[in-house]
KEKE-438436 format. One record per residue (C-alpha): residue in three letters; x, y, z. Coordinates in steps of 0.1 Angstrom, whole numbers, plus 5000, padded with zeros to 4 digits. Layout:
alaXYZ ...
This chain:
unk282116794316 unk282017114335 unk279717294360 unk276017224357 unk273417494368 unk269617464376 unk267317714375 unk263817694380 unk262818064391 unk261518124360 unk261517884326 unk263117554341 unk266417524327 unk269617314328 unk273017464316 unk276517254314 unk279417444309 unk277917764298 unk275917554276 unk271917494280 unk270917134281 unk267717014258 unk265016844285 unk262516614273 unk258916604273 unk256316804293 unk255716524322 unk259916484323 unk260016844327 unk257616924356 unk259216604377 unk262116804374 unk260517124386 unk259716924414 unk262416764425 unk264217124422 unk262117274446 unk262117004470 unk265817004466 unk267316804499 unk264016674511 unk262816354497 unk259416354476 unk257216014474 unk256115854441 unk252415914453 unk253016284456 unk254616254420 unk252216114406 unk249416314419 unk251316574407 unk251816454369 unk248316304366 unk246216474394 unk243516244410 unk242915984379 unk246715864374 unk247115554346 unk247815284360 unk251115264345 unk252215594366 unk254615434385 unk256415294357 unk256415614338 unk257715774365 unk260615544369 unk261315604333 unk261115954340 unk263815924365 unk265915694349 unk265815994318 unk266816264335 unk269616094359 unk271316004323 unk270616364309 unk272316484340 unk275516244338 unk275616064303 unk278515844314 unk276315704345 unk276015314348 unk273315114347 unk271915144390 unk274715324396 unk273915634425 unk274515954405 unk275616284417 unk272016444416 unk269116244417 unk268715954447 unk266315694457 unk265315794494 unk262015744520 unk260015564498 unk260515804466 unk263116054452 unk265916354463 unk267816604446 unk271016704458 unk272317064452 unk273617344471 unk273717744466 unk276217684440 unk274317484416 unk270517624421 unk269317954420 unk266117894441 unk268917794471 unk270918104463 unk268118334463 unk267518174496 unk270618204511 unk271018534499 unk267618644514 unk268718544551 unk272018684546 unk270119024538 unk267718974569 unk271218904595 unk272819254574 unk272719594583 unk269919784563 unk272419914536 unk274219614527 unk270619404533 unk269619634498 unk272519464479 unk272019134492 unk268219194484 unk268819304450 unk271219054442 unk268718744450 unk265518874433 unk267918914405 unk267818494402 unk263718554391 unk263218534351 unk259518494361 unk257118224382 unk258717924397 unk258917664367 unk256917914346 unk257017694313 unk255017394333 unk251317324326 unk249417594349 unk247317274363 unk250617104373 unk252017404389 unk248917464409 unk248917044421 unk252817114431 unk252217414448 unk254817584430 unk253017874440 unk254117874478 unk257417954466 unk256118234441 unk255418424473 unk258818384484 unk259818634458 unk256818904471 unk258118854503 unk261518944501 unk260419244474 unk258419354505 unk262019284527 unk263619464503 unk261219784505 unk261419804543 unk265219784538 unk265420044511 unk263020284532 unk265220254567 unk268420284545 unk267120614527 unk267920474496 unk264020394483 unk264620454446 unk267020144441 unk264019914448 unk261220134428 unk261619874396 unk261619574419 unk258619694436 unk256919784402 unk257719464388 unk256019274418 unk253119484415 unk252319434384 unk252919054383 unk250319044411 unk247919374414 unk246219264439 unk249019184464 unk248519444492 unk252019444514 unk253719484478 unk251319734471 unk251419944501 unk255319984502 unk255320084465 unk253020354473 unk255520464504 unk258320444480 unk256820644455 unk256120914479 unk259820864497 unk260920954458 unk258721254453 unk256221084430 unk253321144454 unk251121204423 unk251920834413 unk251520714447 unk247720814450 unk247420664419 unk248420334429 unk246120374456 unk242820434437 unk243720204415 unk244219924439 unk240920014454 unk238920034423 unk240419664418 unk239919534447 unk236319634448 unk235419554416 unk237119204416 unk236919074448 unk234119304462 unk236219424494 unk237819714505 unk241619774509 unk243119664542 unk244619804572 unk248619804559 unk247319954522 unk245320234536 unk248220344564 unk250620384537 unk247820604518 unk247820834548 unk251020764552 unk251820924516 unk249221204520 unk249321354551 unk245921484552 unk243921224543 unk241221154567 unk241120894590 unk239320584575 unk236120494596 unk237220084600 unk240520164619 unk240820124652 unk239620464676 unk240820304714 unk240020574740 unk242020494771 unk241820824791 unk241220734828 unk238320924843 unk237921244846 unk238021394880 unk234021574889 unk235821774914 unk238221934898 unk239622224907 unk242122494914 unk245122454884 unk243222784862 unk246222944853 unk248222604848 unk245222484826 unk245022814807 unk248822794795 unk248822434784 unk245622454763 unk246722814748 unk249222504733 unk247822234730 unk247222274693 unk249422064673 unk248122164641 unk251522354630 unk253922064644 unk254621804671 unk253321914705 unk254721764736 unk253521914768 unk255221784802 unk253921844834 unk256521774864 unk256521844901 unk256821634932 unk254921294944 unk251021384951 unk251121724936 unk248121664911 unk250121594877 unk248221324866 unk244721454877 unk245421764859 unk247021564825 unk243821374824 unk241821714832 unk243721824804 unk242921554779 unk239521554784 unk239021904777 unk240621874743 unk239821484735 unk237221584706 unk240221734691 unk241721404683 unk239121194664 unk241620964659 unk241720794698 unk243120834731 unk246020664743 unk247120664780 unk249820424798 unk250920424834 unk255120374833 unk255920304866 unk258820524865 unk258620564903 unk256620234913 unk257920154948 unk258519804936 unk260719894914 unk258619754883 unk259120034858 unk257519964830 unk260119934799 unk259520154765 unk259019824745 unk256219664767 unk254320064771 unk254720074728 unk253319694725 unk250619814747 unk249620074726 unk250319854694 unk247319604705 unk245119874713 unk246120014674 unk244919624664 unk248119474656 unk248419124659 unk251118984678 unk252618794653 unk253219104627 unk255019314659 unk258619284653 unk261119184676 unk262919504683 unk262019784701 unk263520044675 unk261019884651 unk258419864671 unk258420244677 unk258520284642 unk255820094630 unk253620284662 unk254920584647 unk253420484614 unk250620374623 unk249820734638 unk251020924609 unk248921174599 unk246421074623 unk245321314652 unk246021094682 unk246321234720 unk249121024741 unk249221084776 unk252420924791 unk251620924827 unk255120904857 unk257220864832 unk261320784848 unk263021004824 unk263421104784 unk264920754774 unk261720574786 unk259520804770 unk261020864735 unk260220574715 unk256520654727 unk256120984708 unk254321024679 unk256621144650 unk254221404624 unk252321684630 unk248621604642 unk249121464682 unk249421614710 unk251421414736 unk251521454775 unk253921324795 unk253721354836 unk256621274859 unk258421364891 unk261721454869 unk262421754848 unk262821554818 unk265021824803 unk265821584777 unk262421624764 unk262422014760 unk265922004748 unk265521754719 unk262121734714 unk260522074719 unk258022004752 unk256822264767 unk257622244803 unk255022274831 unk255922204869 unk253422214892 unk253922414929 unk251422324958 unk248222474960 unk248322814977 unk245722905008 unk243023024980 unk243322684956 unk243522434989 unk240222635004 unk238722614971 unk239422234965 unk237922155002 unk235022334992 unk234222194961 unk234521834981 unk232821915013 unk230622215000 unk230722625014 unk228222525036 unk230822285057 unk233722555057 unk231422865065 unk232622995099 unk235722735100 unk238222975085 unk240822875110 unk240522555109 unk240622555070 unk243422755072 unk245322515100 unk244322195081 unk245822365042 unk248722465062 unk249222125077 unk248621955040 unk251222215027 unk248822254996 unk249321894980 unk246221754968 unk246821384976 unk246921475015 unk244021755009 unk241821474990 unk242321225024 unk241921475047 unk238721555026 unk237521215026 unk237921195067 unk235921455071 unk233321365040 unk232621035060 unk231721255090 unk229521495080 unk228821605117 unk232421675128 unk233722065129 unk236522095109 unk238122205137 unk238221895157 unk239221755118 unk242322015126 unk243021905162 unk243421535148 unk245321635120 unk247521855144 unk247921575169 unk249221385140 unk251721505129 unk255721515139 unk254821125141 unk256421065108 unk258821195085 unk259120955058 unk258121175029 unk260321445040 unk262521385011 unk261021584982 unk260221905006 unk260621965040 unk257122165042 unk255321865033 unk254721595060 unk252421325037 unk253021055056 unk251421215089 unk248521275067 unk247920955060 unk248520755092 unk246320995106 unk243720845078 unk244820525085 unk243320605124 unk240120635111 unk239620295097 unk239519965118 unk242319755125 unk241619485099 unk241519745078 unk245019925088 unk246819565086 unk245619515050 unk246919865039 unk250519825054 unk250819505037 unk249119595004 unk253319805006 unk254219404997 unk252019384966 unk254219444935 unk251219574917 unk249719764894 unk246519644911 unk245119434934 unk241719204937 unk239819114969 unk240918674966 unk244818854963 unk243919064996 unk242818775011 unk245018555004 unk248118845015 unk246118915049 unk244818595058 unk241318675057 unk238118515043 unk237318705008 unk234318855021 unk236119035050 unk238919105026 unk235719305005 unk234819525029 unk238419605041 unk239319745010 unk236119945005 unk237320105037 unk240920185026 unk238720324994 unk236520525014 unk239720715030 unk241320774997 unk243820525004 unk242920274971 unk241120344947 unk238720104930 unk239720204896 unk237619944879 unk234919704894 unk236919494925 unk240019634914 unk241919874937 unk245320074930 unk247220284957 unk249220574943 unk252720534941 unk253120754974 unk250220614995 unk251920244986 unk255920414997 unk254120485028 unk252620135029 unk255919975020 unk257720115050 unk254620055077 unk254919705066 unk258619645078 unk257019645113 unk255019365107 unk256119015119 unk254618835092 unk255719035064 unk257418745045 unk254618475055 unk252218725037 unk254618705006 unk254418365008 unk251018385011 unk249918604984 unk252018434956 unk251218074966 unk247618264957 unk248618354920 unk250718034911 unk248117764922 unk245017964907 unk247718054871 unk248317614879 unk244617554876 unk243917814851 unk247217614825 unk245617294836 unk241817374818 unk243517554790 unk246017304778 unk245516944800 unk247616774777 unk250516994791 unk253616974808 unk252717034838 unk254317064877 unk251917094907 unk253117344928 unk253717264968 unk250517274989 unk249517594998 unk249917755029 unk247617815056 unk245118125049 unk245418075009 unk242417964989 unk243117984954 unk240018094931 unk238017864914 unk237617814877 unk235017654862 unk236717584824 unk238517734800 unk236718084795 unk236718124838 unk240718034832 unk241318294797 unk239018584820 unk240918554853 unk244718534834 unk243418844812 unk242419014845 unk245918954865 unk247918924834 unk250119234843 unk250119174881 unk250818754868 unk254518924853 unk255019164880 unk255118894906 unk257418724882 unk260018974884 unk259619004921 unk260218654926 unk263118614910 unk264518974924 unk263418864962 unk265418514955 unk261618284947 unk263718154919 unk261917824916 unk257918004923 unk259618254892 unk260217984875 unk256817794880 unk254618084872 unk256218154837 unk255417794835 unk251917784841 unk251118054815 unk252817934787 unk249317814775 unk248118174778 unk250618364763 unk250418124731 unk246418114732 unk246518504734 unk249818574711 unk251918744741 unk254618644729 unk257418914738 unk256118914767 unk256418494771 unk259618534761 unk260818794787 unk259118564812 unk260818254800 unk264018444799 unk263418554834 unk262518184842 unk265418034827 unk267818284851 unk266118154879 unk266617764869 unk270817844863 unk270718024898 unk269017724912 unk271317484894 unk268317274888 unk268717074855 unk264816994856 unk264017404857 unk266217474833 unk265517224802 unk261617364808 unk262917714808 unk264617654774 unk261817464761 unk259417804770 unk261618064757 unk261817824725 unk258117804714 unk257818184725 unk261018324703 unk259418004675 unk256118214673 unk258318514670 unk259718384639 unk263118314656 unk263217954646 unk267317924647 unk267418004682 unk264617834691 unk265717454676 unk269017534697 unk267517564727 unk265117304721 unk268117064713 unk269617164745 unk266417084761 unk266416744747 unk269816674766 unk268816774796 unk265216544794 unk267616284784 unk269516324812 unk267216314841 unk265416044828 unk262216274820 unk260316064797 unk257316344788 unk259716644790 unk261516474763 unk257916414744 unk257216764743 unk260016874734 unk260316664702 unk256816814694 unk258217124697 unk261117024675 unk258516864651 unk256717214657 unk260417364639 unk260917164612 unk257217224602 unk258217544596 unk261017534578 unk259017324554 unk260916964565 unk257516774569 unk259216454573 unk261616544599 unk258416684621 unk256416334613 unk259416184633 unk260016404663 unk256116364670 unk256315994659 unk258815974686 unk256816154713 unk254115954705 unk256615644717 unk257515884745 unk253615954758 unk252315614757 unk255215524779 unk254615734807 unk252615994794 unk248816134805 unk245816044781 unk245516424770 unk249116434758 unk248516074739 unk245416234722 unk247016524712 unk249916394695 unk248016124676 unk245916384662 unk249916574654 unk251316244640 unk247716244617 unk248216604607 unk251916514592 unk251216184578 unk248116424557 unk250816664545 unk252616394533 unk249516274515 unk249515904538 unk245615974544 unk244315674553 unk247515684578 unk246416024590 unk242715894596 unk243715614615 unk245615854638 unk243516134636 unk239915904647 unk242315744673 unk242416104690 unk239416214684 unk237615924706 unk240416004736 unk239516384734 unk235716334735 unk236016114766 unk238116404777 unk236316684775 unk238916824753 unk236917114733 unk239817284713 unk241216934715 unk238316794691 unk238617134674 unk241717054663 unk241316724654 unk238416744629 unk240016954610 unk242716714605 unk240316454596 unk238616714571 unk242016784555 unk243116384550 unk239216344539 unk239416594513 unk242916464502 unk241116104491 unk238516294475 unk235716234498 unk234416554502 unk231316554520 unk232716364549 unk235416664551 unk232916934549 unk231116764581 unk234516724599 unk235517124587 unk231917244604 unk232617024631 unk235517224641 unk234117564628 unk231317494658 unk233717414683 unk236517734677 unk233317994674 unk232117834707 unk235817904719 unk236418234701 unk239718124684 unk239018334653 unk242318224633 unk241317904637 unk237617974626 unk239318154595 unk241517864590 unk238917624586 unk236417854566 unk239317864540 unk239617484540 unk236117484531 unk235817694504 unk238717454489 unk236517154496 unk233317374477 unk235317424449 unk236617074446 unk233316994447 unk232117194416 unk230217414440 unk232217774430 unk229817964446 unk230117834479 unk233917824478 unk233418214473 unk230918274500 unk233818084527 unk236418264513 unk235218614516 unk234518454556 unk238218344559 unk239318654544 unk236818924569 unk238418724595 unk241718744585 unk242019094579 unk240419174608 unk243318984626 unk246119174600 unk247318804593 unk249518704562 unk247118454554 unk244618684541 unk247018724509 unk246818324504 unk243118384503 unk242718684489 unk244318504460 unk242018214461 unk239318534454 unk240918604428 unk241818254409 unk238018294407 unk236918634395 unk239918804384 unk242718564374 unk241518434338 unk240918084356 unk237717924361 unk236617844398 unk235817434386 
């Protein structure tokens, strides 16, 4: 009989042997369509008939739908017995599959050929691209009533072919070969005008090809659309790749303008001739201007850089960024180029979820997002060139400073900087920056001593500020007894030696430290064991074995001498060189590794307490008692927990990666545990996943089965947020195993809702109602209350997808009641909206609209505003079932504010919705 081919990107169609097959009547037709798309997953009778019929079926729809079947499996294979299984169509779950592969359906080769493209290098990924949108004749099962189409939501998969136009564009652009996509992209565009990505990478194409003309055409005609059909303004991605096309376009007023700069110095001085040259440069209005100020430890290179970018801040309208890289931290925490450029990509408002996974691209889409912007980026102790280059802007506009202890000759050589190094402050700059802190008064008649103390300092600020700060907090000293301490001082030490053998730092400040109590001395050499950036007063504590209180004031002390700094309220850095000095004091102490101990018992149990309130339905292992002298800080609920882990989130993975580098593999391993909550709640993924990648080291080392299953089952869900869904159900499965294995009832529970989690998204809704269906079994065997309530509510949401409602009410209410006696907030959050949706699906509308603003309350309360946005867009579907269009419209454009706001791809679903009801030819009822 001879090959038979499907297609239903376009007119649905059915060809044997080169030959097309007639199809019957409309209703045969769309079950078809259906079946098609659903191809290998099994569809129930009720979702077919809701689909033929809508909500008022005959009641003779099951029959006809058997007819239906019975039809097309004898148009498909004439020579088929009577209840005989054919080849395509099967009886499965309660309702009906069709079987096809790549072969014999173009929607599963366009599909194939899409992930292909997204595995190939950018090049061949254009081929591969080209190749599958080649499959489209036009929407998914085009020739179906517009009404059934809409009920199958044929339309999800419409948006498959935008998206991988849009794939195809990025492609194109990083291969340098933009023209071969310019039809594709024209083509999208004008099938949906409205579509924004599509829209925004046409306009770069166009200018990659020279027709810049065209390009801010498409632009202002977008815009004009957009305003006068949906009454809103283009978004963030279509107005970058305007600027992006015209490099002189002003920068639009809703964009994000982050000012980082640290502040400013008042007593600034010395540096004129320094300051002169760089700001003779710092121009960058004929090019890319890089400016990078080296010299030795202490020398003044950031207090001049941020000197610097003060002075010429109103130059750059566009923002401020500033990032401290570690390149010398005495920990050894250097901060790597990927987590500085995701720094700087949340302060540009990118949501976590649109950063992508590489570092190479996440350079380039921070490099695009400054185009033709005028940003200054100051890249403070910076290691060396490799660290810094993905960081630099890449168009004329920004000035970029970059301050480090190397040469960085990799910079000037490849990149242009201007080179600065700083020298100590001669006799005239070291008197003049003691007078400007102690005042002419103070020095008049002291020139000896002035002169014995700059000599002694060897002209480098950081030992001039302390010595300063001495003598500041004794007003009535001479500065020549100041001078005889200093000079008694020194010879003691020699441990900053290394740079230049002039400069004896480290006398400098244990003669400091002799001017503060002893409390006060202990805390500072054993602040050397904190792996930073910062420290707080319970973290003090906790290290020195002090009442919080006492650990207050002994920090105000070390601040008072210039030995921390309290760089924001209760927060206190050392700089790299005063914590090197701490560092080695601290090897002296007896108690050096209790006060490890100590200090990050003090972060795990509060980061315990803090996973406990934000997620109580968890997975969850107490940590060991803590030790004597540790009193972990109290949190009252959820927003105490989400404050204190946004506070100590960058000391939370520093201590992370000390652990596991000082051998506290299984406190490694427990702390990227406890903020799994957090980094989902907040959309940290990359950095969840370098935790749970450091976590799951630690569990091999330990050869602990237990640690390691929950160290796969956290790197899973963070690299499934990221979109990495095949290596996440591989590690999940693995997971599985090992919970099997030991026994571990509710490890095995969470992991199949993670696995239920993964099929969800790749659209097998029946395989995700049985891993939580399972967990469910799992929980009520040995699992806590919160856990039972949670997945009832997940076993609800699955059984509404599938259109069981009443199932998914049952379920849903069942949760609801366990989450209330709880105290479960985003719980209940959660859970209405499930009701809503199950409500809405039997066509009881009102009750969903009070279950919607019953969650709406809740996630405003909470500030989840995806969630709020979410539900606002549910809403406006229940309006408009309703017959209420202008109230549909009014929770749209809500969703939609919020959504754009948060850069999310589900601000295209309802921008569409927007337009279904002003623009699209379709009525809103």
């Amino acid at each position: 009989m001879g090959p038979v081919e499907f297609s239903v990107l376009g007119p649905v169609r059915v060809q044997r042997a080169g030959a097309e097959v007639a199809l019957g009547g409309p209703q045969e037709r769309a079950l078809l369509a259906l079946l098609l798309v659903r191809a290998g997953q099994p569809v129930a009778v009720r979702e077919i008939v809701t689909v033929l019929w809508g909500a008022r079926p005959p009641h003779s729809a099951v029959n006809v739908v058997r007819r239906h079947v019975g039809s097309l499996r004898r148009l498909m294979e004439p020579g088929l017995p009577v209840r005989a299984v054919g080849r395509w169509l099967a009886r499965d779950a309660g309702g009906y599959l069709w079987t096809a592969d790549a072969d014999s359906l173009d929607l599963l080769r366009f599909r194939r050929l899409r992930e292909e493209a997204r595995r190939a290098e950018p090049g061949q990924a254009v081929d591969l691209f080209v190749e599958a949108l080649s499959s489209w004749q036009g929407p998914v099962a085009g020739d179906i009533a517009a009404e059934v189409r809409e009920r199958a939501g044929f339309g999800a998969v419409d948006r498959e072919r935008q998206a991988a136009v849009r794939e195809a564009a990025d492609a194109a652009l990083r291969a340098g070969v933009p023209g071969v996509v310019l039809p594709l992209l024209r083509e999208a565009a004008a099938d949906d005008p409205l579509d924004e990505p599509v829209l925004a990478r046409l306009i770069l194409v166009l200018a990659a090809t020279g027709n810049r003309g065209e390009a801010f055409d498409t632009y202002r005609t977008a815009a004009t659309r957009l305003a006068h059909e949906l009454g809103i303004d283009p978004g963030a991605e279509l107005r970058e790749a305007h600027r992006a096309s015209l490099q002189d376009a002003a920068p639009p007023a809703s964009l994000p303008r982050p000012a980082q700069l640290p502040h400013d110095l008042p007593t600034f001085t010395g540096r004129e001739s320094e300051l002169d040259d760089v700001l003779a440069r710092s121009d960058p209005t004929g090019g890319v201007v890089i400016t990078a100020i080296g010299g030795m430890a202490g020398i003044g290179k950031t207090t001049l850089a941020v000197h610097l970018a003060h002075r010429v801040a109103e130059r750059f309208p566009d923002g401020q960024l500033y990032v401290n890289l570690r390149g010398f931290d005495p920990s050894g925490a250097v901060m790597s180029a990927g987590e500085a450029v995701r720094l700087f990509l949340d302060a540009l408002g990118v949501p976590p979820e649109r950063v992508p996974h590489e570092v190479e691209a996440q350079a380039a889409l921070y490099r695009g997002l400054l185009a033709g912007r005028r940003f200054l980026v100051l890249l403070d102790n910076a290691r060396d060139t490799d660290q810094v280059r993905p960081l630099l802007p890449g168009t004329p506009g920004c000035l970029t400073i970059v301050t480090s202890r190397s040469r960085l000759s990799g910079l000037v050589a490849a990149h242009g900087a201007h080179a600065l190094t700083l020298r100590p402050l001669h006799a005239g700059q070291a008197r003049a920056f003691l007078e400007r802190r102690l005042g002419a008064a103070r020095l008049a008649g002291e020139s000896r001593a002035v002169t014995e103390i700059t000599a002694l300092c060897a002209g480098l600020p950081l030992a001039l500020a302390c010595v300063a700060a001495r003598a500041a907090t004794h007003p009535h000293f001479p500065l020549s007894a100041v001078a005889a301490e200093l000079r008694a001082a020194h010879g003691s030490l020699d441990a900053f030696n290394r740079t230049d053998p002039a400069v004896n730092v480290g006398a400098v400040f244990s003669w400091s430290l002799g001017a503060v109590s002893p409390g006060a001395a202990r805390l500072f050499r054993l602040l050397g064991l904190h792996p930073g950036p910062d420290v707080c007063a319970p973290a003090a504590a906790a290290l020195a074995a002090v009442p919080m209180p006492q650990a207050r004031g002994l920090l105000a002390e070390l601040a008072d001498v210039h030995l921390a700094r309290e760089h924001t309220p209760g927060r206190y850095a050392l700089h790299d060189l005063v914590r090197a000095h701490a560092a080695e004091l601290v090897q002296a102490e007896d108690d050096h590794a209790a006060a490890v101990d100590r200090l990050s018992a003090s972060y795990l149990h509060t980061a315990h307490a803090a996973d406990r309130l934000l997620a109580p339905h968890a997975d969850t292992v107490p940590p060991d008692a803590p030790p004597a002298g540790v009193t972990p800080q109290a949190l009252s609920d959820d927003q105490d927990a989400l404050a204190w882990l946004a506070a100590e989130y960058r000391v939370l993975l520093a201590v992370i990666d000390a652990a596991a580098r000082s051998g506290r593999d299984r406190l490694a391993a427990q702390l990227a545990w406890s903020l799994e909550p957090f980094f989902d709640r907040r959309g940290h993924w990359h950095d969840g996943a370098a935790a749970q990648r450091t976590a799951l080291a630690c569990a091999l080392r330990l050869s602990d089965p237990a640690w390691e299953a929950r160290g796969l089952r956290g790197l899973a869900r963070a690299e499934g947020r990221l979109g990495l869904h095949d290596s996440s159900r591989a590690r999940l499965r693995r997971a599985l195993e090992l919970f099997t294995e030991l026994g571990d009832t509710t490890g095995q529970a969470h992991t199949h809702r993670s696995l239920g989690w993964v099929c969800e998204q790749h659209g097998d809704l029946p395989g995700a109602l049985r891993h939580n269906e399972r967990a469910l079994e799992l929980f009520r065997q040995s699992g806590p209350p919160a856990a039972q309530a949670s997945v009832l509510n997940s076993v609800g949401w699955y059984h509404a997808l599938l259109g069981r409602y009443r199932q998914a009410l049952s379920h849903c209410f069942q949760a609801l009641a366990m989450l209330q006696d709880l105290g479960d907030r985003y719980g209940q959050a959660v859970t209405w909206d499930s009701i809503a949706y199950a409500q809405h699906g039997l066509g009881r509308h009102p009750h969903a609209l009070l279950g919607y603003h019953n969650a709406l309350t809740l996630y405003r309360e909470l500030g989840v505003p995806y969630m709020e946005a979410c539900t606002l867009a549910h809403i406006g579907d229940t309006h408009l079932a309703m017959g209420a269009p202008e109230e549909a419209e009014t929770s749209w454009r809500q969703a939609l504010a919020l959504f754009a706001s948060l850069g999310h791809p589900d601000a295209e679903q309802v921008r569409e919705r927007l337009l279904a009801a002003r623009g699209g030819g379709r009525d809103l009822a």
